[in-house]
C-alpha positions in Angstrom: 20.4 -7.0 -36.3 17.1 -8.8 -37.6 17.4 -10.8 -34.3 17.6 -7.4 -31.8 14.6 -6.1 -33.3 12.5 -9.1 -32.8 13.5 -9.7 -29.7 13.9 -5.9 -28.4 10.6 -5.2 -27.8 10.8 -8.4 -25.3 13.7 -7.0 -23.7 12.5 -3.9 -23.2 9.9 -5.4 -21.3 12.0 -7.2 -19.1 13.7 -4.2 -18.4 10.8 -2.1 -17.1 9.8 -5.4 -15.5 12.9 -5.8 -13.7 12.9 -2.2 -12.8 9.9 -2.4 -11.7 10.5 -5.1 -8.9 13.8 -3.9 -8.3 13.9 -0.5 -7.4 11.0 -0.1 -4.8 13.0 -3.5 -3.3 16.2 -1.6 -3.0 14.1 1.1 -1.4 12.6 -0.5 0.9 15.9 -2.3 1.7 17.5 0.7 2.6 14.9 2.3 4.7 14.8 -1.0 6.6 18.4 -0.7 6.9 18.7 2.1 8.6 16.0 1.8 10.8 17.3 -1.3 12.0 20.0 0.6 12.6 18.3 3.2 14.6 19.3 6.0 12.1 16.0 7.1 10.3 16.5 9.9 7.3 17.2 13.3 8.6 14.1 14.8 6.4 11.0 13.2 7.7 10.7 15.5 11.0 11.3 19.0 9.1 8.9 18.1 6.9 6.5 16.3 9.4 6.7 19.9 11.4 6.2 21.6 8.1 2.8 19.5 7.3 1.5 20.0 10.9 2.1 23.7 10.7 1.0 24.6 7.1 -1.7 22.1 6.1 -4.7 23.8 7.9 -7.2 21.9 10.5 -9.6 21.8 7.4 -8.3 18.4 6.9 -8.5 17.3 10.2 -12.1 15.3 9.4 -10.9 13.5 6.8 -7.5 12.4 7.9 -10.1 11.1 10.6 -12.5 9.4 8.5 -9.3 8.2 6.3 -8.3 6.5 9.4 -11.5 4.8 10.9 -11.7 3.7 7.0 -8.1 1.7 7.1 -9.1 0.4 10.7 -8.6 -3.3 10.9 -12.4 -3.4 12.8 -14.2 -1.7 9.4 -11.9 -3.1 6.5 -11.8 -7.2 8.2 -15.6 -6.7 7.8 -16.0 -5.5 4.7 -13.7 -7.5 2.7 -15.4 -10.9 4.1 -18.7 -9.8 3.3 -17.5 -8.4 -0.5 -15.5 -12.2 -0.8 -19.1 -13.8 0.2 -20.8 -11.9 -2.3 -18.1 -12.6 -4.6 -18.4 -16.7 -4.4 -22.5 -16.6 -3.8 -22.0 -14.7 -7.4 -20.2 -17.9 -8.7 -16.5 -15.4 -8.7 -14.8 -18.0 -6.4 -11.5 -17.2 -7.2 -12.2 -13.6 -7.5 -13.4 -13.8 -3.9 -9.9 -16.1 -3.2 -7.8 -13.5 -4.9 -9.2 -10.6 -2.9 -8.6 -12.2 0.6 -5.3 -13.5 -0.5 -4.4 -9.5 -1.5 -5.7 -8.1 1.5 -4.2 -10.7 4.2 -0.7 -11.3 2.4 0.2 -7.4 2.6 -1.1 -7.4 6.0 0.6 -10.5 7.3 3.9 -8.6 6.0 3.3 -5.7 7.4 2.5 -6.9 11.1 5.7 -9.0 10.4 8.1 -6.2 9.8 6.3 -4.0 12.8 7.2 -7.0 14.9 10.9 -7.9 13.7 11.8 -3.5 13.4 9.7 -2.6 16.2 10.0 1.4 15.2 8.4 4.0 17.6 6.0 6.0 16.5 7.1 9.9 16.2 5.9 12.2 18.8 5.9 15.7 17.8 2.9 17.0 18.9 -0.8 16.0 20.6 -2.2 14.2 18.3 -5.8 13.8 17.6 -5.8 9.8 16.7 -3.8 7.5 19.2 -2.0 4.2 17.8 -0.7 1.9 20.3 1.1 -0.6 17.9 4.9 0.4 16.2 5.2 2.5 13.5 7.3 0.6 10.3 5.5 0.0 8.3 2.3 1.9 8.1 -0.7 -0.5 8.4 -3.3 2.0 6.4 -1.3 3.0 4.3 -0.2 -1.1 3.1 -4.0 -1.5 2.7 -5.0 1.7 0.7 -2.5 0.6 -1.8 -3.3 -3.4 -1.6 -7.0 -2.1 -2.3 -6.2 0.0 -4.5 -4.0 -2.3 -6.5 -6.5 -5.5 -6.7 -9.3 -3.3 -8.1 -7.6 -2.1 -10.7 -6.3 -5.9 -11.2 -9.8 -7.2 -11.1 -11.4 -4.4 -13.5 -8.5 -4.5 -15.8 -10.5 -5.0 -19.0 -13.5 -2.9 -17.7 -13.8 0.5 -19.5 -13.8 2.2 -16.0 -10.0 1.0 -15.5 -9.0 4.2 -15.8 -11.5 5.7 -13.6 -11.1 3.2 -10.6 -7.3 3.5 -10.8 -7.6 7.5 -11.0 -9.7 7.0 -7.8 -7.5 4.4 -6.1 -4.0 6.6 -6.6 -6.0 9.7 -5.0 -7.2 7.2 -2.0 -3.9 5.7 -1.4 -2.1 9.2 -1.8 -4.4 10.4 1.0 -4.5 7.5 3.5 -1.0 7.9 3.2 -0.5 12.0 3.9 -3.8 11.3 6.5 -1.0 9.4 8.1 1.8 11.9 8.2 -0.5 14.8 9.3 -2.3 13.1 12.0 1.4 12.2 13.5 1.1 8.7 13.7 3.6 7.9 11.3 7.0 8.9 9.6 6.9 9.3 6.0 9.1 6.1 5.0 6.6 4.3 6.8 3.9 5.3 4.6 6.4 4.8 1.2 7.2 1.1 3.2 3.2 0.6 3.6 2.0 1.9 0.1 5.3 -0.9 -1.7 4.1 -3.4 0.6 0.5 -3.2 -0.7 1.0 -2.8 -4.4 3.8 -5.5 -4.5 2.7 -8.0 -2.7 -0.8 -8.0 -4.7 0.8 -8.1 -8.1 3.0 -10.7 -6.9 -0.1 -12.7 -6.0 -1.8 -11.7 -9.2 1.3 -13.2 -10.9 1.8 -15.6 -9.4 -1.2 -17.5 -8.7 -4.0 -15.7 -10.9 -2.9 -13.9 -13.8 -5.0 -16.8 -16.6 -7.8 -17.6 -13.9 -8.6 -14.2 -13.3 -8.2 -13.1 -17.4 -8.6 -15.9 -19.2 
């Protein structure tokens, strides 16, 4: 009994640990499953049509500006010149970790949209036009890849809280930008926002868990 309780609280750890990895891995197994198989899930165009005919055209700027933001032309950009900044500022491995996070995901993601090759859904005229496949969504993969490394990097900061308030609410949006502008089916936002998250903690983990918080 004496043993269980010193060793339960590491346990319990590995538990949600396991879970953790585990359960968005099963998942995303299973939506890849069945769209290799051509299947899809009979829910995403009832509630696609639902979005597109009750969410009003007031949100039709920023699911624009939401997707000029996850464009590979402005984010590319912007994460090189934040990595320079980062090694000029002697954060080498700072600036390491954040290209690492971004291409990883990325390199994943243009993988699977590759290997699946999923249309895109056409329900109605849509305002933004994508040209590539649809599984699994590219914005939505680097919302939650940004989104994760921030928090990562400004784990001991006070303003943890703050910047991983403000990341969920970015990645929530890229994500519904998605769905309401037509571009993509909801599993290949869920696909996009595991993709992200994962694959930068597995990074973090991996490679620079006591360099980065040492």
């Amino acid at each position: 009994m004496l043993l269980l309780r010193a060793y339960l609280p590491l346990l319990l750890r590995l538990s949600a640990l396991s879970a953790a990895v585990l359960i968005p891995s099963a998942l995303v197994g299973l939506i890849a499953a069945r769209i290799w198989a051509g299947q899809g899930f009979a829910f995403e165009v009832p509630l696609m049509l639902w979005i597109h005919h009750h969410v009003g055209s007031w949100f039709a700027p920023v699911a624009v500006i939401m997707h000029y933001v996850g464009k590979t032309s402005l984010a590319v950009p912007l994460i090189t010149l934040a990595a320079v900044w980062l090694h000029f500022r002697k954060r080498t491995g700072y600036a390491a970790f954040l290209i690492l996070s971004t291409a990883l995901p990325t390199l994943v993601m243009l993988l699977s949209k590759a290997v699946f090759d999923r249309p895109r859904p056409m329900l109605w005229p849509r305002l933004i036009e994508e040209s590539n496949t649809s599984f699994p969504s590219g914005h939505s993969t680097f919302a939650a890849a940004l989104a994760t490394l921030l928090f990562i990097i400004f784990l001991h900061s006070p303003k943890r809280t703050l910047l991983l308030t403000g990341g969920i609410v970015f990645t929530l949006l890229m994500g519904f930008s998605r769905v309401y502008l037509g571009v993509h089916y909801p599993t290949d936002v869920l696909a996009g926002w595991i993709n992200g998250c994962a694959t930068v903690c597995a990074v973090y983990f991996c490679f620079f868990r006591k360099y980065l918080h040492k």
